[in-house]
C-alpha positions as CSV (number, residue, x, y, z in Angstrom):
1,X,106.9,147.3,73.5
2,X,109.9,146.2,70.8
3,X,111.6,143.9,71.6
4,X,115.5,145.1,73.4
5,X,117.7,142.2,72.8
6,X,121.3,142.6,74.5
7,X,124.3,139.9,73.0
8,X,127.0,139.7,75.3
9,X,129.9,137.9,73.2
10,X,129.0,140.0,69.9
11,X,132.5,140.0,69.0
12,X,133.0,136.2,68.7
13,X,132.2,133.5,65.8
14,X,128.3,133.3,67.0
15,X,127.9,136.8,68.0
16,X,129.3,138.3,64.8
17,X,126.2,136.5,62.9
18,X,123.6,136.9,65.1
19,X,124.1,140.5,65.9
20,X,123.7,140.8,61.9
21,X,120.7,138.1,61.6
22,X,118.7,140.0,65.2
23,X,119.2,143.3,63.6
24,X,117.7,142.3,60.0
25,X,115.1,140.9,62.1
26,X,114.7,143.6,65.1
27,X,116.4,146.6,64.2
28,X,119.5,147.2,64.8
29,X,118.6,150.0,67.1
30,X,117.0,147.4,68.9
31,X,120.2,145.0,69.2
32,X,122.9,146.7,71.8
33,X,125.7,144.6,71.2
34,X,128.7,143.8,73.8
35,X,132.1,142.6,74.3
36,X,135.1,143.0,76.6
37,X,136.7,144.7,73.3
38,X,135.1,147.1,70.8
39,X,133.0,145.6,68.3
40,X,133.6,147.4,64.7
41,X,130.8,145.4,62.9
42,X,127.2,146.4,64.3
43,X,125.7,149.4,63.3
44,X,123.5,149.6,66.4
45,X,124.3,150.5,70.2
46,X,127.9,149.0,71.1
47,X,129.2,148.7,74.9
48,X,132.8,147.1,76.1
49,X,131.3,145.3,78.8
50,X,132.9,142.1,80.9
51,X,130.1,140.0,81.3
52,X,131.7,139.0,84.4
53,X,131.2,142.2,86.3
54,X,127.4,141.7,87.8
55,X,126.7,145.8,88.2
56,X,127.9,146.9,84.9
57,X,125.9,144.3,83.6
58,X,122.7,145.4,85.6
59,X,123.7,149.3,84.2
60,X,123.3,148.0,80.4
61,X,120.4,146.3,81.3
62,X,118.7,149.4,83.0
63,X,120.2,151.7,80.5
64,X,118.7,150.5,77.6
65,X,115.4,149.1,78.9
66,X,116.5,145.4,77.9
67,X,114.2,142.4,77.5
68,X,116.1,139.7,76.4
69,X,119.8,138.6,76.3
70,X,121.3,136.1,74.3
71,X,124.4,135.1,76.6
72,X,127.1,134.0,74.1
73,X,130.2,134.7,76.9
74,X,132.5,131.8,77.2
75,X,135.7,129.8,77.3
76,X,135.8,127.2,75.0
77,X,137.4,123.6,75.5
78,X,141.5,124.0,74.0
79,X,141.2,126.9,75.9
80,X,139.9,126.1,78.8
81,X,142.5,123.3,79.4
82,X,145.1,125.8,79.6
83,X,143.5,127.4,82.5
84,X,140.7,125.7,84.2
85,X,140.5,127.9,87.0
86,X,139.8,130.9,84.6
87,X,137.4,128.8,82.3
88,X,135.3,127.9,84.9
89,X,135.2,131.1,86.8
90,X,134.6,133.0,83.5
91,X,131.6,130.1,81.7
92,X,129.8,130.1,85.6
93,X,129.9,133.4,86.8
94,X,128.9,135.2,84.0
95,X,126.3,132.8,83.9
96,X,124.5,133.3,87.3
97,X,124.6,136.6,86.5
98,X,122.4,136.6,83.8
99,X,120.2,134.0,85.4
100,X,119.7,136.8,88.5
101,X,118.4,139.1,86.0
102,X,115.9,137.5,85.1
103,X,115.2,135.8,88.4
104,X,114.4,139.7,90.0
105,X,112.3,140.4,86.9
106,X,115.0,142.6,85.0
107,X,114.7,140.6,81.9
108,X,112.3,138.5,80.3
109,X,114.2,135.9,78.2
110,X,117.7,134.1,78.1
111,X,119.6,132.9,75.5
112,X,122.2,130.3,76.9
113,X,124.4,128.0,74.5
114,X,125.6,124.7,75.6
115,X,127.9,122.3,73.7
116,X,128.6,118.3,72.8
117,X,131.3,118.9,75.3
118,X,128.7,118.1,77.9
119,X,129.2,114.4,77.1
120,X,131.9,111.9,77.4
121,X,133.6,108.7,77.3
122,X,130.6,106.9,78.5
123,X,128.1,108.5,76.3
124,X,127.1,106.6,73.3
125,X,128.7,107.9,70.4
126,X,126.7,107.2,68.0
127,X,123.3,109.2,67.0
128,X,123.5,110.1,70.6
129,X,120.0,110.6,72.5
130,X,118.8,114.3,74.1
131,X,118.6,111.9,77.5
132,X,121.6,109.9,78.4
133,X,124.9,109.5,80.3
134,X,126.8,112.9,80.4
135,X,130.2,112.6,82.2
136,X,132.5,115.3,80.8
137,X,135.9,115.6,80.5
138,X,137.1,118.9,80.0
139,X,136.6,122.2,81.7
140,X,134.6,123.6,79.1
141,X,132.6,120.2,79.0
142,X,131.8,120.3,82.9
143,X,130.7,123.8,82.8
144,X,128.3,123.7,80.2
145,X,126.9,120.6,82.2
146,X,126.6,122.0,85.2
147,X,124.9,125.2,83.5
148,X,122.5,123.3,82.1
149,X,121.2,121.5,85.4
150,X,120.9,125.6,86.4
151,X,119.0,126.6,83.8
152,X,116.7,123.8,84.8
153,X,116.7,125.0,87.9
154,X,115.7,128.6,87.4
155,X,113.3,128.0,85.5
156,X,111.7,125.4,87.6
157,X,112.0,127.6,91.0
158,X,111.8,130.9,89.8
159,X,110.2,130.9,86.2
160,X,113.0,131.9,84.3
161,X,112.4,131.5,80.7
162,X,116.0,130.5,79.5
163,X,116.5,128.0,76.3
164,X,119.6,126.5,75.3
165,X,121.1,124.6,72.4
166,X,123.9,122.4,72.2
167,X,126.0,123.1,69.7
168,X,127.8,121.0,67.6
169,X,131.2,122.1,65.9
170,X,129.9,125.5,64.3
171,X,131.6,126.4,60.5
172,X,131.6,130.2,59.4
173,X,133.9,132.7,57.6
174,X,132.4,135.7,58.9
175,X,133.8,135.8,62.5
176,X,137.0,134.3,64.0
177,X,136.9,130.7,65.6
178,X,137.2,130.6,69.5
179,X,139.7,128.6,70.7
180,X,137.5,125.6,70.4
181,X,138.6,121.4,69.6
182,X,136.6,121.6,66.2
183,X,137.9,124.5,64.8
184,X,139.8,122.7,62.5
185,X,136.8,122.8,60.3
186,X,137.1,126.4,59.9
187,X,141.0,126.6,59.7
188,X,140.9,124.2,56.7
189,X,139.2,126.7,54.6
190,X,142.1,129.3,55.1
191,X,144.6,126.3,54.8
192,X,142.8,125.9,51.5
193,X,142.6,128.9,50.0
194,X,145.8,130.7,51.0
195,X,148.2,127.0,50.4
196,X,146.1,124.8,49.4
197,X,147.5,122.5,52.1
198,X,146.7,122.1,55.7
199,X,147.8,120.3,58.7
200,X,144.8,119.2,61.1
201,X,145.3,119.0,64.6
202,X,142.7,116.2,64.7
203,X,143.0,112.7,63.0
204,X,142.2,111.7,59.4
205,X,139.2,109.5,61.0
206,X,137.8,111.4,64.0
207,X,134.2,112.4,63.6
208,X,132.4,115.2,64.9
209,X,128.8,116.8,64.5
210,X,129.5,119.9,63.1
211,X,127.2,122.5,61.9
212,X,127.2,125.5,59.1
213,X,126.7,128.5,60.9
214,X,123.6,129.6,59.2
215,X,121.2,126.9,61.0
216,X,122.7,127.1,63.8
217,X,122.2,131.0,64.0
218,X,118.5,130.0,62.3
219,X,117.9,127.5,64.7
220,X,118.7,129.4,68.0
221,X,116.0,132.3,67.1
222,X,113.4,129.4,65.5
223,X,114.1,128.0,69.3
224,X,113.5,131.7,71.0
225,X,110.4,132.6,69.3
226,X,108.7,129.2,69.7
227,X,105.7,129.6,71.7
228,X,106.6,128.7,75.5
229,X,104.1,125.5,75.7
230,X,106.4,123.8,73.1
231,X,109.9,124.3,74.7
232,X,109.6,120.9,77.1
233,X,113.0,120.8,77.2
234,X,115.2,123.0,79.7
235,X,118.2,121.7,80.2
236,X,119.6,121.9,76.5
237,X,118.5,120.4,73.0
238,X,120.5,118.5,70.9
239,X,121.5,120.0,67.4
240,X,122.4,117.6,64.4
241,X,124.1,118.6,61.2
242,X,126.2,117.5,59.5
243,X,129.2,114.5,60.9
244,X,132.4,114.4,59.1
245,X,135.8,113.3,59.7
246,X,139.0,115.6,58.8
247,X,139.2,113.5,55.6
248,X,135.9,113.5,54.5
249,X,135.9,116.9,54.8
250,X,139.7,117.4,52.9
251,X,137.8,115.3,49.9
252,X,134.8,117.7,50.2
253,X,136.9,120.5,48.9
254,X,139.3,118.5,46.4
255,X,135.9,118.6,44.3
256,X,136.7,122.4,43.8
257,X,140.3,122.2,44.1
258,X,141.4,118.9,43.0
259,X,145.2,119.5,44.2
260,X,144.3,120.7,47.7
261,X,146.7,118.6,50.0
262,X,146.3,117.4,53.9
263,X,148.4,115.7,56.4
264,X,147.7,115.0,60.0
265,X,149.4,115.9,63.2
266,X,147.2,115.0,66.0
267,X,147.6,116.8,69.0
268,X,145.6,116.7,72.8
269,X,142.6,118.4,70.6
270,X,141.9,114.6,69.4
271,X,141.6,113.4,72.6
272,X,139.0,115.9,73.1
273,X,137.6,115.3,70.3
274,X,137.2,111.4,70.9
275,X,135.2,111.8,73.9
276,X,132.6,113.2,72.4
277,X,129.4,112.1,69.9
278,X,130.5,110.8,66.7
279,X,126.5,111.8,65.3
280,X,123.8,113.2,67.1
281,X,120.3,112.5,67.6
282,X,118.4,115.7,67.4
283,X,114.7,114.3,67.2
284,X,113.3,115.8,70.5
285,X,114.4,119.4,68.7
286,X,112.6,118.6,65.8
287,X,109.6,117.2,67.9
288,X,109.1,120.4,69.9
289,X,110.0,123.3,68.0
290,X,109.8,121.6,64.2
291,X,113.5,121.8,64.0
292,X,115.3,120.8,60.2
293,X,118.6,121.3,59.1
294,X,119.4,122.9,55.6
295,X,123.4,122.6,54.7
296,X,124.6,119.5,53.2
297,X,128.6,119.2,53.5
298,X,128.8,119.8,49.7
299,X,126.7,122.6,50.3
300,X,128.5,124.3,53.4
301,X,132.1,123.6,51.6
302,X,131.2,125.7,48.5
303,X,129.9,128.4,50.5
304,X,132.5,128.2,53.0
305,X,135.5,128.4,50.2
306,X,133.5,131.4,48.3
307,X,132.9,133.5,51.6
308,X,136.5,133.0,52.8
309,X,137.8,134.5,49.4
310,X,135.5,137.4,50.1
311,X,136.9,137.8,53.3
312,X,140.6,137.9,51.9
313,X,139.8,139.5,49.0
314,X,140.6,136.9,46.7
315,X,138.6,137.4,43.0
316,X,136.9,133.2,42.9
């Protein structure tokens, strides 16, 4: 039997990649993609769907036969400080949904992405292990801990096979940032090519573990087709990349355009962003399922600044 993957979140900065990646890989008759708006970009099955809504999320399952679901639904950190009621609600419920699925043998595999934002203040900052103190501050943060302590525990009372990531700060041009405390890193670009100025909402000197999207989409499907035996792990892996600062990055792209200008005008985003790791170790990742990284910064930034005048239509 093929393989019947369902993305809910297809519309948003990861779905929009993987839906394209699964469907090179699967068929994109075999990728049903769904969001609570239309998705315009996926030449396979499309469904609006709130991922919140348990029984219309049972009907897609039933309707088209599915086997696994990579659950991308969620509220991310700025966001979710605007309305924590509504974060949580929206990052947990949708959850246990998909969780219940597979518990009562509807599907076979889950997909769940958690974040950095599961640690805090008192987590070491630096290189920061899979295994250590995670007390976090934000709504997003506090859902995406207690989802992982679920995910653990599906799968150790009822055999759910769910894997999970956390993401750094993820970098693309193809699909729209999400409301998140790193997108900064993705604003720049547009900064950059359209005024070749920006103002970033985050300090000169704050770091964050950020990631091109192209591992991170590589490294969540290296993580779902490792063989069982080898994912130890089921809470959530750490993911390394690449750790910048808002300068660092700024100089990264004077190297192509030389009078590309930044100031800084910090805003509660760096508060957010100072609670979390500065680096991350990712060496249990690479240990189980042979994890490795690709993008260098220089490398992300020249890719980054070529795809966004695609996007814009802008001749390089």
């Amino acid at each position: 039997m093929n393989e019947r993957i369902l993305i809910l979140g297809a519309g948003g900065q990861i779905g929009t990649e993987l839906c394209e990646y699964l469907s090179r890989k699967h068929g994109s008759e075999n990728v049903i993609a769904t969001d609570i708006r239309a998705i315009s970009h996926h030449d396979g099955p499309c469904e609006i769907l709130d991922a919140t809504d348990a029984d219309a999320l049972k009907q897609i399952v039933d309707k088209y036969s599915i086997t696994t679901v990579y659950h991308l639904v969620a509220m991310l950190s700025a966001t979710a400080e605007k309305m924590p009621e509504k974060g949580w609600a929206l990052n947990m419920d949708s959850l246990f949904h998909v969780l219940n699925l597979a518990r009562d043998k509807h599907i076979k595999k889950i997909f769940w992405p958690s974040s950095i934002a599961v640690f805090g203040l008192t987590t070491p900052k630096h290189n920061t292990p899979q295994r250590t103190i995670m007390e976090p501050g934000t709504v997003y943060g506090i859902s995406k801990s207690a989802g992982e302590l679920w995910c653990q525990y599906y799968h150790r009372v009822y055999g759910v096979d769910v894997r999970s990531i956390r993401y750094p700060g993820l970098i693309s041009w193809k699909g729209e940032p999400g409301g998140g405390t790193t997108d900064y890193a993705v604003d720049i670009f547009y900064g950059a090519i359209k005024d070749n100025a920006y103002t970033s909402f985050l300090a000169e000197d704050t770091y964050l573990p950020m990631m091109y999207m192209s591992d991170a989409i590589r490294a969540t499907v290296e993580l779902m087709d490792a063989p069982d035996e080898n994912v130890r792990t089921r809470t959530s892996y750490n993911l390394a990349g690449i750790s910048f600062s808002p300068a660092e990055l700024a100089n990264a792209i004077k190297k192509a355009q030389p009078d590309f200008q930044i100031d800084y005008a910090p805003d509660f985003r760096n508060e957010i962003a100072l609670s979390w790791p500065s680096s991350i170790d990712d060496s249990t990742a690479q240990t189980e399922w042979n994890w490795q990284p690709e993008y260098t910064l220089d490398r992300m930034v020249d890719e980054m600044l070529n795809g966004v005048k695609t996007k814009l239509n802008i001749k390089a």
